[in-house]
Backbone as JSON Lines, residues from 0, in Angstrom:
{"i":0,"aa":"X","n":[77.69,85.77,119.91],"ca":[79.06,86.01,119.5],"c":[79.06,86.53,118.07]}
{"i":1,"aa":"X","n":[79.71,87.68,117.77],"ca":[80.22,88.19,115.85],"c":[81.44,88.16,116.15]}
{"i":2,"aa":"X","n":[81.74,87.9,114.73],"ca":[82.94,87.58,114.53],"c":[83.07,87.74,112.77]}
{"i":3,"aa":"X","n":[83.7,88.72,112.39],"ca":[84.34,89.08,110.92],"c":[84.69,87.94,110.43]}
{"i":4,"aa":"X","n":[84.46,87.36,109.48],"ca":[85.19,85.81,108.24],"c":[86.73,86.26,108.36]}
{"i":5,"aa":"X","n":[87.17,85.41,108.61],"ca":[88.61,86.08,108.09],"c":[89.2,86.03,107.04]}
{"i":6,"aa":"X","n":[90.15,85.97,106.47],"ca":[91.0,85.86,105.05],"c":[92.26,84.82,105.4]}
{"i":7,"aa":"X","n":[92.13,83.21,105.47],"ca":[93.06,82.34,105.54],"c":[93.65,82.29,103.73]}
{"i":8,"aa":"X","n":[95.05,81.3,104.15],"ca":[95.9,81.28,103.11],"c":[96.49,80.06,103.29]}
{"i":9,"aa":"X","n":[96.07,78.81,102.0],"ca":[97.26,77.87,102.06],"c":[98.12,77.89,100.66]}
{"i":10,"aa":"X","n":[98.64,76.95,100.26],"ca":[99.91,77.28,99.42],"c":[98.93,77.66,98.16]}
{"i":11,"aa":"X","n":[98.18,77.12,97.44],"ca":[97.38,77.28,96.49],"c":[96.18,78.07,96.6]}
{"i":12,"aa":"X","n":[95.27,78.58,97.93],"ca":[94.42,78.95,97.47],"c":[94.16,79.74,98.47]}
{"i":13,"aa":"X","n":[93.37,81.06,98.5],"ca":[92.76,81.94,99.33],"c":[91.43,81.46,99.67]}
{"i":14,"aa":"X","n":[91.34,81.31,100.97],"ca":[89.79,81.92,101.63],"c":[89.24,82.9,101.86]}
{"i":15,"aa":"X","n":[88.08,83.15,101.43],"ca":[87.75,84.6,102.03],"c":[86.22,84.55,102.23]}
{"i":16,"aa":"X","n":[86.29,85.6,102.74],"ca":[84.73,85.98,103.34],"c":[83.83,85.55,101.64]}
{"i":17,"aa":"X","n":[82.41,85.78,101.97],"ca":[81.59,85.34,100.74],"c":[80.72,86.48,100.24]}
{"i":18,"aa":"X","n":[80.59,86.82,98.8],"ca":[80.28,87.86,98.82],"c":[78.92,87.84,97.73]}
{"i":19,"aa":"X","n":[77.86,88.53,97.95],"ca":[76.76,88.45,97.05],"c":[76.98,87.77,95.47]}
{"i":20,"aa":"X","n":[78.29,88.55,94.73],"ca":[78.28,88.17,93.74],"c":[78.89,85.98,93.42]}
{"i":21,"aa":"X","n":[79.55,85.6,94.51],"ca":[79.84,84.26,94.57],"c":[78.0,83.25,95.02]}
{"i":22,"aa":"X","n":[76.99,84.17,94.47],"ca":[75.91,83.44,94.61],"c":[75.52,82.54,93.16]}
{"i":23,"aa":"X","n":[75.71,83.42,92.39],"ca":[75.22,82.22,90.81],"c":[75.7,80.72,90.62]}
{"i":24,"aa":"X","n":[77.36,80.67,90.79],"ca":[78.03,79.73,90.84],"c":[77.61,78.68,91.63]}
{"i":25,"aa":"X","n":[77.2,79.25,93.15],"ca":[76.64,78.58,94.51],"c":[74.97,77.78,94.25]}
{"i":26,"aa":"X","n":[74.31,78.52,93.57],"ca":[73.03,78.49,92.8],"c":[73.35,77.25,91.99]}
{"i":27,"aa":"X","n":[73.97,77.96,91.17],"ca":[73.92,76.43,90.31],"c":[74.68,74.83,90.67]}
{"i":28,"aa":"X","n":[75.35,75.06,91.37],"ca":[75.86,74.17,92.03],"c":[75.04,73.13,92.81]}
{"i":29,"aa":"X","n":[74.35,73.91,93.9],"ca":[72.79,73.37,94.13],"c":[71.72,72.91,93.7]}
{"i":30,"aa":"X","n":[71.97,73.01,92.36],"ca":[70.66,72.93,91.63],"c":[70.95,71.69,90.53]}
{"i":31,"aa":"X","n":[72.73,71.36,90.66],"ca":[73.27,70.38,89.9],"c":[73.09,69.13,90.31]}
{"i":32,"aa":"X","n":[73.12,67.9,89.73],"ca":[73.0,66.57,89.92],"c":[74.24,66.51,91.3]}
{"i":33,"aa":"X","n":[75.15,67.14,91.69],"ca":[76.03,66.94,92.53],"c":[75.46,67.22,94.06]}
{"i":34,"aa":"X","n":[74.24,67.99,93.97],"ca":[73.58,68.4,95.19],"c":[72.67,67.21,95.85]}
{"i":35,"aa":"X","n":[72.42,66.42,94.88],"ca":[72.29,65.1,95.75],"c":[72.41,64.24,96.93]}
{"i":36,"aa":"X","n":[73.98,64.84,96.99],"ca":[74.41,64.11,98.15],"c":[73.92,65.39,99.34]}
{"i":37,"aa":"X","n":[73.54,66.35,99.2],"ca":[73.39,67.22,100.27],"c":[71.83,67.24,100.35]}
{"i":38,"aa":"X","n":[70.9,66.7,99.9],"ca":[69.61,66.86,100.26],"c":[68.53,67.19,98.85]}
{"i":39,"aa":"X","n":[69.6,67.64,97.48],"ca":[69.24,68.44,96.72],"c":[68.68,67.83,95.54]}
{"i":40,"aa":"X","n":[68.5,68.27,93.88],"ca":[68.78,69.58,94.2],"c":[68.11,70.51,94.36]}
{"i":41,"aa":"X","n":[68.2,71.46,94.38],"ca":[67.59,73.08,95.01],"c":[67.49,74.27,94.24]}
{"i":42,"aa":"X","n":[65.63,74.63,94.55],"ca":[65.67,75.65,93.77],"c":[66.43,77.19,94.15]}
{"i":43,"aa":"X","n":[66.14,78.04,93.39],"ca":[67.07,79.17,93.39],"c":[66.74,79.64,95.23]}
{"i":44,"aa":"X","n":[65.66,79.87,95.38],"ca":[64.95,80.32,96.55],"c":[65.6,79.32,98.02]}
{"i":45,"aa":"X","n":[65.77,77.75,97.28],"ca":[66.18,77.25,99.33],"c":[67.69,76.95,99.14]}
{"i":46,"aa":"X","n":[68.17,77.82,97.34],"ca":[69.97,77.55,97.44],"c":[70.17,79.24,98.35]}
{"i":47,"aa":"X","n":[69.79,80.42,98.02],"ca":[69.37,81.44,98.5],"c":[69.56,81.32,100.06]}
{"i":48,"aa":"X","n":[68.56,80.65,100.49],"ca":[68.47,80.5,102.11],"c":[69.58,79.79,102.34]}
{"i":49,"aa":"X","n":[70.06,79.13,101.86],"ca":[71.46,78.08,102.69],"c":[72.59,79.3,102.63]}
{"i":50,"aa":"X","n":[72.6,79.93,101.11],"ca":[73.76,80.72,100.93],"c":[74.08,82.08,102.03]}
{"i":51,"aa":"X","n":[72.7,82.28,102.38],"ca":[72.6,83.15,104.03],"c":[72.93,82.71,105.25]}
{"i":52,"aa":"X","n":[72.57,81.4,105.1],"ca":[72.98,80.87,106.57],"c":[74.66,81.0,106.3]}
{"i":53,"aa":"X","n":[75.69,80.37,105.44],"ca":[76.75,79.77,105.4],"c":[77.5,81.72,105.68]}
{"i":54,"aa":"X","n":[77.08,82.58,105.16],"ca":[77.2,83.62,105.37],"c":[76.73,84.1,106.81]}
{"i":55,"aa":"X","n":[75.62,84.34,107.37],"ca":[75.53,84.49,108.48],"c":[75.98,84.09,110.07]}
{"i":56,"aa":"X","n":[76.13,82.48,109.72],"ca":[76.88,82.05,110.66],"c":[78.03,82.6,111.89]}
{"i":57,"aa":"X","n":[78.7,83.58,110.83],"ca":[79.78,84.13,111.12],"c":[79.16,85.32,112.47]}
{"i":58,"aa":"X","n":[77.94,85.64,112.01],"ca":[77.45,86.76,113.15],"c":[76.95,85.97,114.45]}
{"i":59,"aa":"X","n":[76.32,84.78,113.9],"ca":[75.72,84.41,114.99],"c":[76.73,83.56,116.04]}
{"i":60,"aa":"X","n":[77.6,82.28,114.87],"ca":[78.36,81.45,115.82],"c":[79.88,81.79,115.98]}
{"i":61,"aa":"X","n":[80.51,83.03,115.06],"ca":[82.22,83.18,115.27],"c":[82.36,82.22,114.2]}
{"i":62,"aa":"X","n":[81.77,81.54,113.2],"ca":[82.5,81.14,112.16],"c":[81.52,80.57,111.08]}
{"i":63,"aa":"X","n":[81.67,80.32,109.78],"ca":[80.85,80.06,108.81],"c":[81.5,79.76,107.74]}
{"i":64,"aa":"X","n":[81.28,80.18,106.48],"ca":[81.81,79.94,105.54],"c":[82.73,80.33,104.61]}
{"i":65,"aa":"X","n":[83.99,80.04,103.88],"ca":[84.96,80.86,102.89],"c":[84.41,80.47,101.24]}
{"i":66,"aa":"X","n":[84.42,81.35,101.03],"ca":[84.86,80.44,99.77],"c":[86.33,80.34,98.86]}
{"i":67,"aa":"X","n":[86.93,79.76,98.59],"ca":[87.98,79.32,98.11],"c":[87.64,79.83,96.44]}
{"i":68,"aa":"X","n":[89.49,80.53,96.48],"ca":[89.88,81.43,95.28],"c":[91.57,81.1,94.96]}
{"i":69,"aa":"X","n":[91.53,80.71,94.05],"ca":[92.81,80.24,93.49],"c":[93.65,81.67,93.26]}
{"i":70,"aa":"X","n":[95.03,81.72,94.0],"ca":[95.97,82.1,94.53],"c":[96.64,82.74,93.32]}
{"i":71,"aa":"X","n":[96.72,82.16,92.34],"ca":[97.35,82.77,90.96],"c":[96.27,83.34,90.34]}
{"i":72,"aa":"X","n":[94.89,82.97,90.15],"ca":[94.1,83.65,89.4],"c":[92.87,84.06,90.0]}
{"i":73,"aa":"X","n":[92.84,83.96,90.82],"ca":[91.76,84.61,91.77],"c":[90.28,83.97,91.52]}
{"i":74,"aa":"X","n":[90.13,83.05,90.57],"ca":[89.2,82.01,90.21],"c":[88.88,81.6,91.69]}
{"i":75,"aa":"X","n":[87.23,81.5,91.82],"ca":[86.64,80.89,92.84],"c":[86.37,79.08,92.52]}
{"i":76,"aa":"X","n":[86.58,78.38,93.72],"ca":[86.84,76.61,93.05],"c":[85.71,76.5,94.2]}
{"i":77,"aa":"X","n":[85.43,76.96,95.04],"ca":[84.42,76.55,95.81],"c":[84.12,77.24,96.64]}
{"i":78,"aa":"X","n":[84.0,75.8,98.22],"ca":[83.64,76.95,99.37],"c":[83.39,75.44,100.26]}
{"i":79,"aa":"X","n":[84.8,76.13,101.86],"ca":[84.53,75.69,102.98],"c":[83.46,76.18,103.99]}
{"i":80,"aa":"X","n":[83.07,75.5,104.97],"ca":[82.59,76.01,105.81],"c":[82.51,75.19,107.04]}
{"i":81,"aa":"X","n":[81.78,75.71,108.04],"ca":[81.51,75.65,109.8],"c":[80.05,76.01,109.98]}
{"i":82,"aa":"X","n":[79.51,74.79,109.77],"ca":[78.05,74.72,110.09],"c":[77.79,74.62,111.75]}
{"i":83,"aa":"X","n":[76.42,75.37,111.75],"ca":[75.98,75.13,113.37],"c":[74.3,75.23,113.18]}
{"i":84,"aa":"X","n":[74.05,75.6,114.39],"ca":[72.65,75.9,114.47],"c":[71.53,74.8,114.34]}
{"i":85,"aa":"X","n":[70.23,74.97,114.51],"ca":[69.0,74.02,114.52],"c":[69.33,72.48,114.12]}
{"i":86,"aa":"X","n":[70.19,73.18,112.84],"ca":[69.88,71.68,111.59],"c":[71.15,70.88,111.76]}
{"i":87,"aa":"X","n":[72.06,71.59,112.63],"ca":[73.4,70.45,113.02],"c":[73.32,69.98,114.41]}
{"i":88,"aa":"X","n":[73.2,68.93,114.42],"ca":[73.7,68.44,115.38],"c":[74.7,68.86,116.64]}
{"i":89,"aa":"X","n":[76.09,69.27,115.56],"ca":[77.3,69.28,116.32],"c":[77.99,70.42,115.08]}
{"i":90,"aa":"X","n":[79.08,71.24,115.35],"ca":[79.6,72.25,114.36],"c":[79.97,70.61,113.4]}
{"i":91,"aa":"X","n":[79.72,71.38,111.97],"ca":[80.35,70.69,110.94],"c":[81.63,71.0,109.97]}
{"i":92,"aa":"X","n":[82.68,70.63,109.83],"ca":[83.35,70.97,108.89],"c":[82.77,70.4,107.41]}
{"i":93,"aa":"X","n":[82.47,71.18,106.66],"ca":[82.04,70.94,105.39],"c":[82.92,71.01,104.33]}
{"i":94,"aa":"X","n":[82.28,71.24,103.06],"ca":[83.08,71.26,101.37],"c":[82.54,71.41,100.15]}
{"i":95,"aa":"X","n":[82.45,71.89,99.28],"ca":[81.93,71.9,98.17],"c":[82.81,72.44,97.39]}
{"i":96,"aa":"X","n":[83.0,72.25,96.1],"ca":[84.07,72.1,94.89],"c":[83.46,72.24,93.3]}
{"i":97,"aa":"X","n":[82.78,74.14,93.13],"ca":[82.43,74.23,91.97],"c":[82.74,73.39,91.05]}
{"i":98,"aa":"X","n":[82.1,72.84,89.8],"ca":[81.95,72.1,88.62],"c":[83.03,72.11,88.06]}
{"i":99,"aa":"X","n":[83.85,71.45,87.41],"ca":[85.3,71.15,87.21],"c":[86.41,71.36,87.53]}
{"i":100,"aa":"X","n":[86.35,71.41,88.99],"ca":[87.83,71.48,89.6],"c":[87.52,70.73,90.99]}
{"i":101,"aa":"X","n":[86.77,69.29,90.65],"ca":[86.71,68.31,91.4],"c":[88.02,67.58,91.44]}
{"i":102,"aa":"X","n":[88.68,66.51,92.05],"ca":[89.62,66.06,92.12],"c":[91.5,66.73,92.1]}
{"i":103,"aa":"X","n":[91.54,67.91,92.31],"ca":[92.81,68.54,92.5],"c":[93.12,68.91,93.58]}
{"i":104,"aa":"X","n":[92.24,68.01,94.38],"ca":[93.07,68.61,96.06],"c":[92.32,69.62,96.82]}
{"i":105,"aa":"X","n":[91.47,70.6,96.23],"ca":[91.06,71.89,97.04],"c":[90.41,71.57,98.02]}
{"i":106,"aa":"X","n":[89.42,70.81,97.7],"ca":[88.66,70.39,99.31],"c":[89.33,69.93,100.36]}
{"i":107,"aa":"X","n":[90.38,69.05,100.13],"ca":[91.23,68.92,101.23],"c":[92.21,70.08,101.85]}
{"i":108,"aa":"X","n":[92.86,70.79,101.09],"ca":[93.26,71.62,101.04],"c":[92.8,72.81,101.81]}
{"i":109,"aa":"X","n":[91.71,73.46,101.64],"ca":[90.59,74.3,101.92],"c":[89.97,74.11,103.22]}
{"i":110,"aa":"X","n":[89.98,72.69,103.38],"ca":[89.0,72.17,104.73],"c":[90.05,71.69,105.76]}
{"i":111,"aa":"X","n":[91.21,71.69,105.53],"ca":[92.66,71.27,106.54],"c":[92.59,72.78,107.09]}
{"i":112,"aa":"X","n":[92.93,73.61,106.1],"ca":[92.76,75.06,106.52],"c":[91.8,75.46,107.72]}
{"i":113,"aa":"X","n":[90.88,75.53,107.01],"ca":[89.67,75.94,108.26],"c":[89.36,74.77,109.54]}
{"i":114,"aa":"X","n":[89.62,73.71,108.75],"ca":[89.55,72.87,111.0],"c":[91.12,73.64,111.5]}
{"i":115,"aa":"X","n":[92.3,73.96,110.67],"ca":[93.25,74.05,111.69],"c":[92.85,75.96,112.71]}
{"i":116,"aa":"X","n":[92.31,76.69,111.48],"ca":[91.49,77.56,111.97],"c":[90.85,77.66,112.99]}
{"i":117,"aa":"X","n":[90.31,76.72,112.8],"ca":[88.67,76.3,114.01],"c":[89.57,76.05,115.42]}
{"i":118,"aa":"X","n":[90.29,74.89,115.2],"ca":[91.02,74.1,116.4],"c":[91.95,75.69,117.42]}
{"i":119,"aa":"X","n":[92.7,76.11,116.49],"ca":[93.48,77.27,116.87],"c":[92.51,78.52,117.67]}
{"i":120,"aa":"X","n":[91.15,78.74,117.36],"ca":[90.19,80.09,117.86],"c":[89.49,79.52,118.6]}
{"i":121,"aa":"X","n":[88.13,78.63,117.92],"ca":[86.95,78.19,118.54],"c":[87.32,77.13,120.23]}
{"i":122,"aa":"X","n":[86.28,77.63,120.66],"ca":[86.56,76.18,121.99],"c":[85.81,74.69,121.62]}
{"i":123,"aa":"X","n":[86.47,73.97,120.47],"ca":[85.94,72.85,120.11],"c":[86.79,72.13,120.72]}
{"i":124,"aa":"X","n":[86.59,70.62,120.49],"ca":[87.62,69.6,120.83],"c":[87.28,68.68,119.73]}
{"i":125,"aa":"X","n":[86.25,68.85,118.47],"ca":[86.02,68.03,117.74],"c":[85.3,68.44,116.5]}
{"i":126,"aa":"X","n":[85.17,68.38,115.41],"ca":[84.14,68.8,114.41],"c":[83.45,67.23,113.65]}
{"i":127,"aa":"X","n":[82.45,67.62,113.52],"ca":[82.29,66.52,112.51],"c":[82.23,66.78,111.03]}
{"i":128,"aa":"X","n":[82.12,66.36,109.88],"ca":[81.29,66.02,108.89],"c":[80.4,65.06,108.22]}
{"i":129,"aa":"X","n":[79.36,65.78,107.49],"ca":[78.31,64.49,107.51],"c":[78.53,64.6,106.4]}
{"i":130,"aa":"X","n":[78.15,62.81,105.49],"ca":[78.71,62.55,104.33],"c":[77.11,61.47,103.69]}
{"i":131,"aa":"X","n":[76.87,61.85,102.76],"ca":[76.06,60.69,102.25],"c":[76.87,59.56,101.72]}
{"i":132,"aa":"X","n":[76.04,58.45,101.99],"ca":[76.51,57.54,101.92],"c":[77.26,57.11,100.52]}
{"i":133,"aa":"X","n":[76.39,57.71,99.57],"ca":[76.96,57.51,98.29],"c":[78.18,58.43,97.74]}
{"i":134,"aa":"X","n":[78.63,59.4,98.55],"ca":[79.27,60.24,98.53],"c":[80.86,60.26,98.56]}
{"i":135,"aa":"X","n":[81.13,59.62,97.86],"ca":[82.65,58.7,98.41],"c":[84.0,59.58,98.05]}
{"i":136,"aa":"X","n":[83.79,60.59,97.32],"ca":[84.54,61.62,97.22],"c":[85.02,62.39,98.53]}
{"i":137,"aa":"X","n":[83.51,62.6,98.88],"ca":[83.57,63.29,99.92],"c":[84.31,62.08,101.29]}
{"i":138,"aa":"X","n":[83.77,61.13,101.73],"ca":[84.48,59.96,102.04],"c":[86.08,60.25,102.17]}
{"i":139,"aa":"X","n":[86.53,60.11,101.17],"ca":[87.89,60.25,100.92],"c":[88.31,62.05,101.11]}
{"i":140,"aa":"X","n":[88.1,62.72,101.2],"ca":[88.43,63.87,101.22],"c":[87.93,63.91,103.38]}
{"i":141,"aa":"X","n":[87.5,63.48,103.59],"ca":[87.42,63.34,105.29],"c":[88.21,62.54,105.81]}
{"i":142,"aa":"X","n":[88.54,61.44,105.37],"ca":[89.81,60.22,105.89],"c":[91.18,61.42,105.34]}
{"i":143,"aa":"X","n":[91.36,61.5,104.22],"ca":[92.64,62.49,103.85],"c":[92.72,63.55,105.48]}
{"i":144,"aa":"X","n":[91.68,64.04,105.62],"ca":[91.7,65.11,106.22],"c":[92.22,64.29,108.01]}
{"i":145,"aa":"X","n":[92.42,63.33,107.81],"ca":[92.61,62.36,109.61],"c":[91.61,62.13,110.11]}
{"i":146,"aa":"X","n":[89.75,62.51,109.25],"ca":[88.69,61.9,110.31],"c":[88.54,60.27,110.57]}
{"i":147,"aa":"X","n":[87.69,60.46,111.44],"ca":[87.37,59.06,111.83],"c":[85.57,58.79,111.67]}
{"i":148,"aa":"X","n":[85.33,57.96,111.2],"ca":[83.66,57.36,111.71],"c":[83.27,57.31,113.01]}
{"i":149,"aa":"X","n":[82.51,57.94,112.94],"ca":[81.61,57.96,114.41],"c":[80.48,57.53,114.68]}
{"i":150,"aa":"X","n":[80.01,56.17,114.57],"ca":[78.91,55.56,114.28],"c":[78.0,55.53,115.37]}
{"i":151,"aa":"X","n":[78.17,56.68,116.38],"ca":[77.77,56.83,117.58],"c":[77.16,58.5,117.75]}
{"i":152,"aa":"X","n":[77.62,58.9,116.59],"ca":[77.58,60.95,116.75],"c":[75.67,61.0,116.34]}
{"i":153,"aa":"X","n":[75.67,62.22,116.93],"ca":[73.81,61.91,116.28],"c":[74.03,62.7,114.64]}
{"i":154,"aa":"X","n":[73.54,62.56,114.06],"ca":[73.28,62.55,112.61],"c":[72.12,63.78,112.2]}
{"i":155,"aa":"X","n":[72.89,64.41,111.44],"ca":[72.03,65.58,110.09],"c":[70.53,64.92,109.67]}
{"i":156,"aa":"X","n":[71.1,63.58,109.15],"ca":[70.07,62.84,108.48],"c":[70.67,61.58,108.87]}
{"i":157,"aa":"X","n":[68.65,60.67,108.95],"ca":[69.6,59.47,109.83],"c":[70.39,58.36,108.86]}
{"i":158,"aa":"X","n":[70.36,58.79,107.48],"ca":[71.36,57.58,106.59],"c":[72.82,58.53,107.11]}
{"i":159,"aa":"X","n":[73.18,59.3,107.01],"ca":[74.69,60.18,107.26],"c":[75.61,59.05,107.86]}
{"i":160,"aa":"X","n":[76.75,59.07,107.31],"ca":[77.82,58.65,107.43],"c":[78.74,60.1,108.36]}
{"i":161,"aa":"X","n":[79.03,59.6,109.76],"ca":[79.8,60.87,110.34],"c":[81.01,60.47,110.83]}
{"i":162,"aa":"X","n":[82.07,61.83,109.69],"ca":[83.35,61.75,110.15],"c":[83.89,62.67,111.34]}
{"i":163,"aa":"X","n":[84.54,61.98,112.45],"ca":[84.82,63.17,113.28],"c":[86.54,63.6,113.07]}
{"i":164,"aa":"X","n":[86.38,65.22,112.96],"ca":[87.63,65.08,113.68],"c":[88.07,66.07,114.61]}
{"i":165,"aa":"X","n":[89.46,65.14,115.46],"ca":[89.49,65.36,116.64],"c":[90.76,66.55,116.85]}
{"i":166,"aa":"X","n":[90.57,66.84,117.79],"ca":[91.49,68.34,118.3],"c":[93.11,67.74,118.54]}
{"i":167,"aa":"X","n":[94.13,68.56,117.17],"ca":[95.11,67.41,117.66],"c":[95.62,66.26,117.12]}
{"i":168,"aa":"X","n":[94.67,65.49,116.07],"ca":[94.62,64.53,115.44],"c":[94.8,64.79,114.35]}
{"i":169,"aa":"X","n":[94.89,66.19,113.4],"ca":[95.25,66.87,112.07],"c":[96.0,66.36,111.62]}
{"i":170,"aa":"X","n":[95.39,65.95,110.03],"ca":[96.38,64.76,109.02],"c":[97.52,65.28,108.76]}
C-alpha cells in the first residue's frame, strides 16, 4: 500500500508530511536525556534510521509520521506518528515534543488528531501506545487521549506499559 502523508489541522497546530530539513531537531532530540524513555539515547546514524522509517512508513503501511508546526508561526514542536512493521507488535500511535514546548498540550493535541485520522481511513479497530514505565508524561498524555492499559497486548519491550485505544472510544 502508498499512500502520500497528508496535511491534518487542529485548532493550534499543523501536521505535515516530514521533510529532510526537520532532521537536526529530530537528531538531537534522540540523542537528549529525554530519549530514554524510547530506548535511547542515539547516535546521529540509528536517530537517521528511525527518522526513515517514521518517514517511510507512509509508502509501505498508508501511514507514518507528521510532524507538528505551530499554526501562527510555523515553528515545528514535534512529531506524531503510526508505527508498524518488524519492531511493532501492533500499529502504534506515538509522540514526541521537541525541547521546550513540553507540557502545552501538543502531544495530546497532535496525537487526538492522527488516531481520529487513523480511525476515519485505516481498517483498524484499535491502536496502541507503548510507554516506559518511567514515562509518566507520556502516561498522562495516553489516558488524556481515552486509552486504556492493556496488560494483555504483546509488548515493543517486555517492561512497556501498553495503552490501547479503541475505535470509537475518542476522548
Amino acid at each position: 500500500m502508498t499512500m502520500n502523508a497528508p496535511t491534518l489541522q487542529t485548532g493550534r497546530l499543523t501536521l505535515r508530511p516530514m521533510r529532510a530539513g526537520d532532521f537536526p531537531a529530530y537528531a538531537a532530540l534522540m540523542a537528549g536525556p529525554r530519549a530514554v524513555h524510547m530506548g535511547g539515547p542515539f547516535d546521529t546514524a540509528a536517530a537517521w534510521g528511525m527518522f526513515c522509517h517514521d518517514a517511510g512508513c507512509w509508502a509501505l503501511f498508508g501511514h507514518g509520521a507528521l510532524m507538528m508546526d505551530l499554526r501562527e508561526t510555523g515553528q515545528t514542536v514535534g512529531q506524531v506518528g503510526l508505527n508498524a512493521g518488524p519492531l511493532y507488535p501492533e500499529t502504534e500511535l506515538g509522540w514526541m515534543v521537541h525541547d521546550g514546548h513540553e507540557g502545552q498540550g501538543y502531544a495530546t493535541e497532535g496525537a487526538a488528531r492522527l488516531r481520529d485520522w487513523a480511525f476515519d481511513t485505516l481498517p483498524l479497530d484499535s491502536l496502541v501506545s507503548y510507554a516506559d514505565p518511567a514515562n509518566s508524561a507520556s502516561h498522562a498524555v495516553a489516558r488524556r487521549l481515552g486509552a486504556v492499559e492493556d496488560a494483555t497486548a504483546p509488548r515493543q519491550a517486555p517492561e512497556d506499559i501498553v495503552f490501547r485505544h479503541h475505535r470509537g472510544a475518542a476522548a
